[in-house]
PQR file of N, CA, C, O and H, with PARSE charges and radii, in Angstrom:
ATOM      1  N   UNK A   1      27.366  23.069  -6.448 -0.4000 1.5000
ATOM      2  CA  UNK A   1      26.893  23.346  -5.115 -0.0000 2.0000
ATOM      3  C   UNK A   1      27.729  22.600  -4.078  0.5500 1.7000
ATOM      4  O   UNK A   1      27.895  23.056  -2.947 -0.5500 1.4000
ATOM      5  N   UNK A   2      28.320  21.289  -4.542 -0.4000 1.5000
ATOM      6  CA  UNK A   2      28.574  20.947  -3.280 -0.0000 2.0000
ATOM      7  C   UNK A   2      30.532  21.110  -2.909  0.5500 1.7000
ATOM      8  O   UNK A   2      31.330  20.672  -2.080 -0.5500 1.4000
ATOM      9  H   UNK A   2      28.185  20.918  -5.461  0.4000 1.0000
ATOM     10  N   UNK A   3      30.548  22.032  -4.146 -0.4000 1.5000
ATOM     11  CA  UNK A   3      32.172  22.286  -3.783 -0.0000 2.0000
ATOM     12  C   UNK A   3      32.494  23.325  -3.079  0.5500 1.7000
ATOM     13  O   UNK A   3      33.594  23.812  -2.818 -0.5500 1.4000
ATOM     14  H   UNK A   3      29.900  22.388  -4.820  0.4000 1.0000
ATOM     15  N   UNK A   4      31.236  23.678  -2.738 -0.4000 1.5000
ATOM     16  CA  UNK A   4      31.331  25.292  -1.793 -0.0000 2.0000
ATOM     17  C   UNK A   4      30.776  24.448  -0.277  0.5500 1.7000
ATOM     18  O   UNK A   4      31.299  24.966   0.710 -0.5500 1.4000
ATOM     19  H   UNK A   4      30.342  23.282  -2.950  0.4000 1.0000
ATOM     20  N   UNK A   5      30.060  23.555  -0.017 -0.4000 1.5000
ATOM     21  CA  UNK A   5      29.858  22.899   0.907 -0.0000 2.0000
ATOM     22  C   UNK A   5      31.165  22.289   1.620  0.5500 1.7000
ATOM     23  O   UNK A   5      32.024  21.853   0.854 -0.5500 1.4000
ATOM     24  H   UNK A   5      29.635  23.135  -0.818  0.4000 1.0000
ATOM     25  N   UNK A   6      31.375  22.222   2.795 -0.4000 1.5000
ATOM     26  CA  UNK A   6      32.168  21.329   3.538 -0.0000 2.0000
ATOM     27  C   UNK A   6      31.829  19.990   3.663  0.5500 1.7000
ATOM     28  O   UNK A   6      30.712  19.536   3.912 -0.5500 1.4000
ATOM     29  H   UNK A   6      30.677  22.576   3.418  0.4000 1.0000
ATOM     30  N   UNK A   7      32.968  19.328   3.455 -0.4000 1.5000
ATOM     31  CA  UNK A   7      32.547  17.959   3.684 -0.0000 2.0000
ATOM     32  C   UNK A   7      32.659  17.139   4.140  0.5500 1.7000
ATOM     33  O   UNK A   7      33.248  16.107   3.819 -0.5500 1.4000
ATOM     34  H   UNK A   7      33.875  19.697   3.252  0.4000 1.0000
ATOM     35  N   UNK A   8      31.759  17.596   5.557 -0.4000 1.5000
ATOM     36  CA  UNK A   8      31.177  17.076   6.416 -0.0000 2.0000
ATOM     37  C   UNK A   8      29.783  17.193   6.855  0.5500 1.7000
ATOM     38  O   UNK A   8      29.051  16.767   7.749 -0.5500 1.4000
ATOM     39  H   UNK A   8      31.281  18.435   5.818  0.4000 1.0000
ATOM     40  N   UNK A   9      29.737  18.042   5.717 -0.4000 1.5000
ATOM     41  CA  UNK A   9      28.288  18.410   5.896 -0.0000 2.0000
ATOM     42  C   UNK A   9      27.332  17.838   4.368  0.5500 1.7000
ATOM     43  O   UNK A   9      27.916  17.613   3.308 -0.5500 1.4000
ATOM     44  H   UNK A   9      30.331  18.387   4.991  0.4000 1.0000
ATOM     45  N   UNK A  10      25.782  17.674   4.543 -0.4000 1.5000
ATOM     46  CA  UNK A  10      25.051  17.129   3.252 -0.0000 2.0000
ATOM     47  C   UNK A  10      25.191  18.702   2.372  0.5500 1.7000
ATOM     48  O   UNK A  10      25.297  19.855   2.790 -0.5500 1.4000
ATOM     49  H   UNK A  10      25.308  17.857   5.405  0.4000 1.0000
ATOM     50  N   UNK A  11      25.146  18.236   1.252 -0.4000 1.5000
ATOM     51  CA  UNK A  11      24.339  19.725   0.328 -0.0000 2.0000
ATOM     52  C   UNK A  11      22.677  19.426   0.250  0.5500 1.7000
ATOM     53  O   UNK A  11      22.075  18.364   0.094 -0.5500 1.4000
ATOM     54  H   UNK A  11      25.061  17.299   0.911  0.4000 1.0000
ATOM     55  N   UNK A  12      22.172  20.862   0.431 -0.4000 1.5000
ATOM     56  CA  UNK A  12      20.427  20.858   0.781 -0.0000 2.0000
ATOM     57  C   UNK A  12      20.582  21.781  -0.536  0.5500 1.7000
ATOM     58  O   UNK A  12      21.404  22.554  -1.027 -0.5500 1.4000
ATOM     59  H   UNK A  12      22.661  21.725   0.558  0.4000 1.0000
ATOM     60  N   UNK A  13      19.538  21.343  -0.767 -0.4000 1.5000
ATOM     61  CA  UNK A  13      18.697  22.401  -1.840 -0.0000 2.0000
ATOM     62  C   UNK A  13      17.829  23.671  -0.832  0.5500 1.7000
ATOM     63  O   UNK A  13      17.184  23.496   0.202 -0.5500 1.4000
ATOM     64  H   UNK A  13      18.870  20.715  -0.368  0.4000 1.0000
ATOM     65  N   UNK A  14      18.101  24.923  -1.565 -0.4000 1.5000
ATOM     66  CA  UNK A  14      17.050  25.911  -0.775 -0.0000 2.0000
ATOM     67  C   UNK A  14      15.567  25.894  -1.223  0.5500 1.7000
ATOM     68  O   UNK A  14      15.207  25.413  -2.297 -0.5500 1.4000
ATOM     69  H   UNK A  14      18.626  25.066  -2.404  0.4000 1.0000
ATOM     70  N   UNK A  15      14.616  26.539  -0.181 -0.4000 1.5000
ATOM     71  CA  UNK A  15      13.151  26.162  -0.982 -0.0000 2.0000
ATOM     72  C   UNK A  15      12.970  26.741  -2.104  0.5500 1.7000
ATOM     73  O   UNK A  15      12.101  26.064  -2.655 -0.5500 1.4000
ATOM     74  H   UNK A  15      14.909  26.930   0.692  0.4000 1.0000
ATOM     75  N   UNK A  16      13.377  27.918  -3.054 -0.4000 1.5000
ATOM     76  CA  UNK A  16      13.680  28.331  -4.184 -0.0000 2.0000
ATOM     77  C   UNK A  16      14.445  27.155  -5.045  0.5500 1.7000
ATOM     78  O   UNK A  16      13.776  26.718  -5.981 -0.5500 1.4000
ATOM     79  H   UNK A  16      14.083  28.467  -2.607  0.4000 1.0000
ATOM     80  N   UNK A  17      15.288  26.784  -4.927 -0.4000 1.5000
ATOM     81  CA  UNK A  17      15.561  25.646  -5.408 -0.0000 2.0000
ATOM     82  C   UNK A  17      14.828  24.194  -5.598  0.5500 1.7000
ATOM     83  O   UNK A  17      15.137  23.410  -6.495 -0.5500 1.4000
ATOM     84  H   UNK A  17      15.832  27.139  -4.167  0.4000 1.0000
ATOM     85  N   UNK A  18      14.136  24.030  -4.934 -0.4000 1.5000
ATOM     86  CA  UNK A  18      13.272  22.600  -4.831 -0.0000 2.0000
ATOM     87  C   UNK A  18      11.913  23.433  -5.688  0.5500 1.7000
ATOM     88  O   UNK A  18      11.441  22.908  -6.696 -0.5500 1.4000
ATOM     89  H   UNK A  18      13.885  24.667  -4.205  0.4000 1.0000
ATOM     90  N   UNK A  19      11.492  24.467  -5.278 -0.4000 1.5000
ATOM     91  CA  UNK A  19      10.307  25.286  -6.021 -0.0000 2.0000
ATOM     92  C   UNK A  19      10.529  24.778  -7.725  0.5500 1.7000
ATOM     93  O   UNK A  19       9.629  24.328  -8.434 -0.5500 1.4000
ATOM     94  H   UNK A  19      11.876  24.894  -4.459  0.4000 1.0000
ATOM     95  N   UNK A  20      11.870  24.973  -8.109 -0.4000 1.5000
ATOM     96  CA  UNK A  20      12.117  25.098  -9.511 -0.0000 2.0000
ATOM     97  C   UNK A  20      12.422  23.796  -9.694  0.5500 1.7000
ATOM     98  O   UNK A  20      11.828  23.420 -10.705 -0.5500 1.4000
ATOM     99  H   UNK A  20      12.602  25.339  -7.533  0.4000 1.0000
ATOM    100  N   UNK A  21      12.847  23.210  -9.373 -0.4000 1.5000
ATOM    101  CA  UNK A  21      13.129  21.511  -9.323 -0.0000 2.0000
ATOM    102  C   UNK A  21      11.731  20.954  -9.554  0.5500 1.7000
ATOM    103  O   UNK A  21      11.623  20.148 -10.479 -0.5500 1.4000
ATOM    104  H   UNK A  21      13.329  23.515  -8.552  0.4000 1.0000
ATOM    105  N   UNK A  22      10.718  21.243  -8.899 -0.4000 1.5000
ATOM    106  CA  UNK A  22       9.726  20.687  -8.915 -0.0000 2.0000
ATOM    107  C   UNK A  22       8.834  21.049 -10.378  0.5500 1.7000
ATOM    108  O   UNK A  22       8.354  20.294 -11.223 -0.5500 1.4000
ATOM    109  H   UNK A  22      10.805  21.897  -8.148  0.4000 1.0000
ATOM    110  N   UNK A  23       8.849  22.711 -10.250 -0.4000 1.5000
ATOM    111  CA  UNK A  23       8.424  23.648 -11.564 -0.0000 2.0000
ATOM    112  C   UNK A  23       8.858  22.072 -12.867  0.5500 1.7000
ATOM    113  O   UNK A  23       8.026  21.285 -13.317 -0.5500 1.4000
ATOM    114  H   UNK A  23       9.239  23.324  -9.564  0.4000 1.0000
ATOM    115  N   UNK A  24      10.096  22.075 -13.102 -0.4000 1.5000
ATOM    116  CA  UNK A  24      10.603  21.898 -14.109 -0.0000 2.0000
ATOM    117  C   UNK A  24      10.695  20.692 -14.265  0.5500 1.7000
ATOM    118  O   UNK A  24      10.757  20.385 -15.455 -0.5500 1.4000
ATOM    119  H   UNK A  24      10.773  22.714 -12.737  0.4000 1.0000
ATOM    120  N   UNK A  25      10.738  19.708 -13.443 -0.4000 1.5000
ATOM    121  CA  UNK A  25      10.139  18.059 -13.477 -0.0000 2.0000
ATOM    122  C   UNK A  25       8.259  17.528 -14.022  0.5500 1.7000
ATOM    123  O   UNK A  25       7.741  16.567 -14.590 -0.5500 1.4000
ATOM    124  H   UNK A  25      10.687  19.957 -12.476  0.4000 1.0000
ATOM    125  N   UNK A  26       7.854  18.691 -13.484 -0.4000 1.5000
ATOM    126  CA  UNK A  26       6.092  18.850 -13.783 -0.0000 2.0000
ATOM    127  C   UNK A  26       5.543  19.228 -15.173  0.5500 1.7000
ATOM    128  O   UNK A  26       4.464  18.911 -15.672 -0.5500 1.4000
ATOM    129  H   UNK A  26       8.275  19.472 -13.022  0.4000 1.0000
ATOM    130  N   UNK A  27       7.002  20.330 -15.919 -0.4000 1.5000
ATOM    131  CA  UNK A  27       6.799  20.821 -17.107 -0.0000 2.0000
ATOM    132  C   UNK A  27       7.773  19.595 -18.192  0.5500 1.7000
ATOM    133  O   UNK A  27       7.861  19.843 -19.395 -0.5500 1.4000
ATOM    134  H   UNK A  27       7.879  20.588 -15.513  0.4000 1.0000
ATOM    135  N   UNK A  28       8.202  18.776 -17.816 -0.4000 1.5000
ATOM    136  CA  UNK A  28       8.699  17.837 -18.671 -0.0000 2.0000
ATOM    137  C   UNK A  28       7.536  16.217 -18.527  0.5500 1.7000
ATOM    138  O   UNK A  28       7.306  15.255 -19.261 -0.5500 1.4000
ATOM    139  H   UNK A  28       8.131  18.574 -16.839  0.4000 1.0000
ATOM    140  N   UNK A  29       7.081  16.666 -17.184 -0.4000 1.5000
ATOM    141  CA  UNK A  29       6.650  15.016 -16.900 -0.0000 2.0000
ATOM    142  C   UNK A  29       5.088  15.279 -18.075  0.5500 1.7000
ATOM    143  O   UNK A  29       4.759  14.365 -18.832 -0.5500 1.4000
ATOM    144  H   UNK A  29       7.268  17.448 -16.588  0.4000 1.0000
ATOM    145  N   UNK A  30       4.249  16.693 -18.035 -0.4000 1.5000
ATOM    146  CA  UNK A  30       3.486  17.081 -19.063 -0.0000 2.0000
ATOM    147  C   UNK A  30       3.793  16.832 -20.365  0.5500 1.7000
ATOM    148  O   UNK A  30       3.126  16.041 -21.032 -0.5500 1.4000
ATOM    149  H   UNK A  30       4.516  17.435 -17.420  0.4000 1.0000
ATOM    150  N   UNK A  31       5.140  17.682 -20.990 -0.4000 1.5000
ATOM    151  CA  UNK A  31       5.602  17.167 -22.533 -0.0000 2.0000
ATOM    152  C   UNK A  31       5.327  15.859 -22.439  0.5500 1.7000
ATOM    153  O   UNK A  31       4.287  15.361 -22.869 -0.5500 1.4000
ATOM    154  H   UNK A  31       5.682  18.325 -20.449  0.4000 1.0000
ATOM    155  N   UNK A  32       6.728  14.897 -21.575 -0.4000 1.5000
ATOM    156  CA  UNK A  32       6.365  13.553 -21.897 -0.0000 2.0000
ATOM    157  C   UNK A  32       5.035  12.943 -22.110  0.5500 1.7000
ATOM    158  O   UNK A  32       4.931  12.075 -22.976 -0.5500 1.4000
ATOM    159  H   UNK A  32       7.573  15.302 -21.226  0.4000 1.0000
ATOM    160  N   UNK A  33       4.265  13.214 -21.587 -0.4000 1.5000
ATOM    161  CA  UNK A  33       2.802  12.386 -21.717 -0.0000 2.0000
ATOM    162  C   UNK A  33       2.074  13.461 -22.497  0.5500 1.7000
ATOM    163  O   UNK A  33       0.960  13.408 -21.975 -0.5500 1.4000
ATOM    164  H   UNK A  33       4.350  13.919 -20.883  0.4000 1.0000
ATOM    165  N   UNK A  34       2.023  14.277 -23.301 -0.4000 1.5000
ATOM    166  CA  UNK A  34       1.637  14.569 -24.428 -0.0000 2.0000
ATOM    167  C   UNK A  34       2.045  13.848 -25.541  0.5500 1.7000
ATOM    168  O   UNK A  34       1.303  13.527 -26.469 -0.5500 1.4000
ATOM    169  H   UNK A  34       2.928  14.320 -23.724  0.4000 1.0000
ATOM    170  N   UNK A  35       3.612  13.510 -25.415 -0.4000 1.5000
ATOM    171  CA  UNK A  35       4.300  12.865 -26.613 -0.0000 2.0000
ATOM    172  C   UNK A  35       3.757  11.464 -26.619  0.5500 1.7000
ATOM    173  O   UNK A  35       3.917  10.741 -27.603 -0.5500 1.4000
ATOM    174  H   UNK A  35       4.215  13.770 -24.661  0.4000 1.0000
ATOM    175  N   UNK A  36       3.000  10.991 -25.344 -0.4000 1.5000
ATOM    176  CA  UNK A  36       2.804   9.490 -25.153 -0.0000 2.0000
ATOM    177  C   UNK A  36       1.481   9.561 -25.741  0.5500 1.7000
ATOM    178  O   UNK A  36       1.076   8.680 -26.499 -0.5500 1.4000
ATOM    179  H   UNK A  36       2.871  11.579 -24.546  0.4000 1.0000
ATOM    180  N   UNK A  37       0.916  10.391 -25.479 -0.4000 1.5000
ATOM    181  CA  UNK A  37      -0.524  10.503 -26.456 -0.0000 2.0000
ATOM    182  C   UNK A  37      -0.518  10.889 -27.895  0.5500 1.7000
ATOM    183  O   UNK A  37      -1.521  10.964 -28.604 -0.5500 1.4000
ATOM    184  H   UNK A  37       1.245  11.106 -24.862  0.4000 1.0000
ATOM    185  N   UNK A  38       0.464  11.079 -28.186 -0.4000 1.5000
ATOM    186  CA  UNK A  38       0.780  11.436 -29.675 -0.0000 2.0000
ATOM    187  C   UNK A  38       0.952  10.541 -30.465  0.5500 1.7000
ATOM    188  O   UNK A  38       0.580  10.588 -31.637 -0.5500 1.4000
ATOM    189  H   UNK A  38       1.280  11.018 -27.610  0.4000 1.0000
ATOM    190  N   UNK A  39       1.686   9.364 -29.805 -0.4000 1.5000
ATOM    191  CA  UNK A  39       2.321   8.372 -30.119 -0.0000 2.0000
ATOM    192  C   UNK A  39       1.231   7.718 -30.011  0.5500 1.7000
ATOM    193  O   UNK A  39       0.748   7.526 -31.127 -0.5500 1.4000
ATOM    194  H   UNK A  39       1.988   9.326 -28.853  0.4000 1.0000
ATOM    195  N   UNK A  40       0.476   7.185 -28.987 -0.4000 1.5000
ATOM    196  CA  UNK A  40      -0.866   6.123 -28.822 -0.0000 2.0000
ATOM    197  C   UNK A  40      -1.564   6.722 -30.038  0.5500 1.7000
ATOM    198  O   UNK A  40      -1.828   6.002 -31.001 -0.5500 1.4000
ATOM    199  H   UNK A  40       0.868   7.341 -28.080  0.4000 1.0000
ATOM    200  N   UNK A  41      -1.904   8.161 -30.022 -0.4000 1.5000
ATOM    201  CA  UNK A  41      -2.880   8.308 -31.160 -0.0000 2.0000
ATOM    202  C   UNK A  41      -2.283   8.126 -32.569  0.5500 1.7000
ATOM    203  O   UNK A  41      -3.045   7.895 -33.508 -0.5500 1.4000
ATOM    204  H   UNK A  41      -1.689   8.746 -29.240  0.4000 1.0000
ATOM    205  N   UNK A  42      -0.823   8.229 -32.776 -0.4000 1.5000
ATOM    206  CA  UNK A  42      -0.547   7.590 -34.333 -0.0000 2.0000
ATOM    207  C   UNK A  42      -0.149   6.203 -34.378  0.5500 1.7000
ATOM    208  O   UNK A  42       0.756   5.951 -35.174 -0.5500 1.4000
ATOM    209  H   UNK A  42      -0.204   8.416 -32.013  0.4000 1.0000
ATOM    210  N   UNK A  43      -0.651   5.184 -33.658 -0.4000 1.5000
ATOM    211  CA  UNK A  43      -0.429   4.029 -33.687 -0.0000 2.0000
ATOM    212  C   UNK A  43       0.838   3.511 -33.295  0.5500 1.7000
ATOM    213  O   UNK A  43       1.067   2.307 -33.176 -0.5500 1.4000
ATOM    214  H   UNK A  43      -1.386   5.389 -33.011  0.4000 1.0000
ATOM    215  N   UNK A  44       1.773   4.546 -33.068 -0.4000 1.5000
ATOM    216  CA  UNK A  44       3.160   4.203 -33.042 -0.0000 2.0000
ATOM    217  C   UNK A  44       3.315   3.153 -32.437  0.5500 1.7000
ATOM    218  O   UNK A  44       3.677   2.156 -33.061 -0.5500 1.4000
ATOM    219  H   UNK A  44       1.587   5.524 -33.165  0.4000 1.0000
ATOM    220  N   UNK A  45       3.038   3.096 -30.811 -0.4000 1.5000
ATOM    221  CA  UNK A  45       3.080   2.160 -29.938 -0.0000 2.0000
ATOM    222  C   UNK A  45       2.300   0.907 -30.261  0.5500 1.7000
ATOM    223  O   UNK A  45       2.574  -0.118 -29.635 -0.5500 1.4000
ATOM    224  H   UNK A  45       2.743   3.906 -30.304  0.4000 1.0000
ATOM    225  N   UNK A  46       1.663   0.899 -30.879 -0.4000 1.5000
ATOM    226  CA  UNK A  46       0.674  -0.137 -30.770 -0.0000 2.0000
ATOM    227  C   UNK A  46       1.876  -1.018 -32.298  0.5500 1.7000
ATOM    228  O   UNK A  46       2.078  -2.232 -32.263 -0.5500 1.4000
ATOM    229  H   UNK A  46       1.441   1.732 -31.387  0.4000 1.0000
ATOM    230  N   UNK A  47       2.232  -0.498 -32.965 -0.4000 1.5000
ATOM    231  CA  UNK A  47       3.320  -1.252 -34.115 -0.0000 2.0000
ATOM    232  C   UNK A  47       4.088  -1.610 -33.618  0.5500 1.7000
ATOM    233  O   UNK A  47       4.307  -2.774 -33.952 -0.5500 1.4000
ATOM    234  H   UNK A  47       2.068   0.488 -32.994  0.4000 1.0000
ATOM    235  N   UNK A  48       5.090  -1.059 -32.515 -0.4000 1.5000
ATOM    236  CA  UNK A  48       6.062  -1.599 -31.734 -0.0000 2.0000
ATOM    237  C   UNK A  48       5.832  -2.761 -31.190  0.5500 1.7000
ATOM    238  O   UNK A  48       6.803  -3.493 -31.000 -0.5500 1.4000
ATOM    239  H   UNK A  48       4.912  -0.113 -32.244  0.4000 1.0000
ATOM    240  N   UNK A  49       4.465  -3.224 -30.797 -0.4000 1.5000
ATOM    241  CA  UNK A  49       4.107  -3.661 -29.649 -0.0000 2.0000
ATOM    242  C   UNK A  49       4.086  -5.057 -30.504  0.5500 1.7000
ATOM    243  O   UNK A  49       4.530  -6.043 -29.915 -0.5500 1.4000
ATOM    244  H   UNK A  49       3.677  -2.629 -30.952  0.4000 1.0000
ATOM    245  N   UNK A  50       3.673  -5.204 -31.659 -0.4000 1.5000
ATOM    246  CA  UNK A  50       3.586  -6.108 -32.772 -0.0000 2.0000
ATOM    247  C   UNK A  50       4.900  -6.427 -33.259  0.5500 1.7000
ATOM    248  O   UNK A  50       5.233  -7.612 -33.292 -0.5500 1.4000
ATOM    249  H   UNK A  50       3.312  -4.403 -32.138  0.4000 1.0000
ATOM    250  N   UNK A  51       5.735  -5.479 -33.662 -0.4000 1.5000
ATOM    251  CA  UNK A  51       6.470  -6.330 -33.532 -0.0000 2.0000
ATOM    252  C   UNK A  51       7.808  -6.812 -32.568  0.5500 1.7000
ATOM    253  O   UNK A  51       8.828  -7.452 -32.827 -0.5500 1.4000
ATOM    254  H   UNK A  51       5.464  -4.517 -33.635  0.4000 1.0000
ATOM    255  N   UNK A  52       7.327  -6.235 -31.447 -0.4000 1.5000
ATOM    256  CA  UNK A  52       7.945  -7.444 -30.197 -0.0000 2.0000
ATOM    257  C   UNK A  52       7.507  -8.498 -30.231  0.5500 1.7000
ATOM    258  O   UNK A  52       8.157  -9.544 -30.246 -0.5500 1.4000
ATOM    259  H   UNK A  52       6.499  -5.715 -31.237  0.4000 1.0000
ATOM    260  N   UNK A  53       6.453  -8.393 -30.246 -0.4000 1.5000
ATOM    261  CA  UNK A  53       5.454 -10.092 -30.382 -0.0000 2.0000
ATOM    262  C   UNK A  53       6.026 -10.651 -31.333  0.5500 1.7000
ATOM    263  O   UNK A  53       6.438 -11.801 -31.179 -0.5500 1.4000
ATOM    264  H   UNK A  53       5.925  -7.544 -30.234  0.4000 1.0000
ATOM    265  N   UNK A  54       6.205  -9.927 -32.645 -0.4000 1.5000
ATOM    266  CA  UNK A  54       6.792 -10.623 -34.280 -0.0000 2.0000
ATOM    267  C   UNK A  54       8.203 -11.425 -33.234  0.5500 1.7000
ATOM    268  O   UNK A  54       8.427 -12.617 -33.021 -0.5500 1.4000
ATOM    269  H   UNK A  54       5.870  -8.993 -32.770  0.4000 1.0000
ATOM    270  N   UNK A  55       8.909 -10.225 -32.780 -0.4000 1.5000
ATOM    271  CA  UNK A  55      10.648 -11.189 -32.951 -0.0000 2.0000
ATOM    272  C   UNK A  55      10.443 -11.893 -31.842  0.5500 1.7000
ATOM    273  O   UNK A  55      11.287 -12.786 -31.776 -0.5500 1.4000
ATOM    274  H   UNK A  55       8.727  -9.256 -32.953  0.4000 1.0000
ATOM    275  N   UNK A  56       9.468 -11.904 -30.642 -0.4000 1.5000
ATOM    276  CA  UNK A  56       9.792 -12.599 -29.854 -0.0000 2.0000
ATOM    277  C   UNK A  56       9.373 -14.211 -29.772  0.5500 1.7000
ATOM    278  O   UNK A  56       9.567 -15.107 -28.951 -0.5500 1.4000
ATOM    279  H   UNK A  56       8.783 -11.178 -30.695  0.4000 1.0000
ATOM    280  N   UNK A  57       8.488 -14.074 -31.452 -0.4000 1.5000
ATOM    281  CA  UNK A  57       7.867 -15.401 -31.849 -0.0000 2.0000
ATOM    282  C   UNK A  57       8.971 -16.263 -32.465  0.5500 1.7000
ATOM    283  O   UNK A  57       9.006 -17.493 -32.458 -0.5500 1.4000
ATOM    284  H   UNK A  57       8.330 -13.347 -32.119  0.4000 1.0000
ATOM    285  N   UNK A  58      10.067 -15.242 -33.118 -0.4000 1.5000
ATOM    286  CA  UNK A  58      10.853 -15.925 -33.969 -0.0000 2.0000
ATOM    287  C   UNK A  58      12.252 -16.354 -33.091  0.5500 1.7000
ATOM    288  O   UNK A  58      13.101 -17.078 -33.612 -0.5500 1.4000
ATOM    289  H   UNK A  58      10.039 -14.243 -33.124  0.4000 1.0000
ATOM    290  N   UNK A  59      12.378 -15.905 -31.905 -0.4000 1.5000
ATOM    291  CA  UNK A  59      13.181 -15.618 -30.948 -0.0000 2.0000
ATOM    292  C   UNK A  59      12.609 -17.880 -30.059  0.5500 1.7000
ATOM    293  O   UNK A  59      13.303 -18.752 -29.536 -0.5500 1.4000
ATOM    294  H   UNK A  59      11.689 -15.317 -31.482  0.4000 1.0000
ATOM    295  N   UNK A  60      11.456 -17.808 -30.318 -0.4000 1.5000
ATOM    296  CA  UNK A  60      10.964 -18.965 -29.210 -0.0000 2.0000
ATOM    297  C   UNK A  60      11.409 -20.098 -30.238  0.5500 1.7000
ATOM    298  O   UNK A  60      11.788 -21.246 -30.005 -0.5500 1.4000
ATOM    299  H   UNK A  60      10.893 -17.100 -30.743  0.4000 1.0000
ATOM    300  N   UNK A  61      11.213 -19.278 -31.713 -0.4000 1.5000
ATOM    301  CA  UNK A  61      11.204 -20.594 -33.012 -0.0000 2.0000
ATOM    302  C   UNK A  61      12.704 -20.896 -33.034  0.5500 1.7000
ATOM    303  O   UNK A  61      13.005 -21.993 -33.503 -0.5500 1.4000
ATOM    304  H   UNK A  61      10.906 -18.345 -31.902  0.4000 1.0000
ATOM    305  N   UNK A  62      13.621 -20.165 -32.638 -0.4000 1.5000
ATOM    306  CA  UNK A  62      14.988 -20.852 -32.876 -0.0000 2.0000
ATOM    307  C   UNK A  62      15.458 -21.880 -31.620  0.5500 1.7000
ATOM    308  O   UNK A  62      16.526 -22.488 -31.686 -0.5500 1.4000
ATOM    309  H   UNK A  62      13.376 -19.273 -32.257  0.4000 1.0000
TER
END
């Protein structure tokens, strides 16, 4: 887009453009926080979380 722009001028998005920008930030920001509930519900996160605590105990011990 912005090699067809002059430059001196900003590149704008058209409202068709920001429409789908928005569309498609809303349909990923959903996946993501499905996957975050996927993850909370198989414990995933909560193991991680243990062992940060694990290395960051062994991290204070050296």
């Amino acid at each position: 887009m912005t090699e067809f722009a002059p430059a001196w001028s900003n590149a704008r998005m058209t409202k068709a453009q920001v429409r789908k920008y928005i569309k498609d930030m809303e349909e990923a920001r959903k996946e993501a926080q499905k996957k975050l509930d996927e993850a909370e519900n198989s414990w995933e996160l909560k193991l991680e979380e243990l062992e940060i605590k694990k290395l960051e105990k062994e991290l204070d011990n050296l």
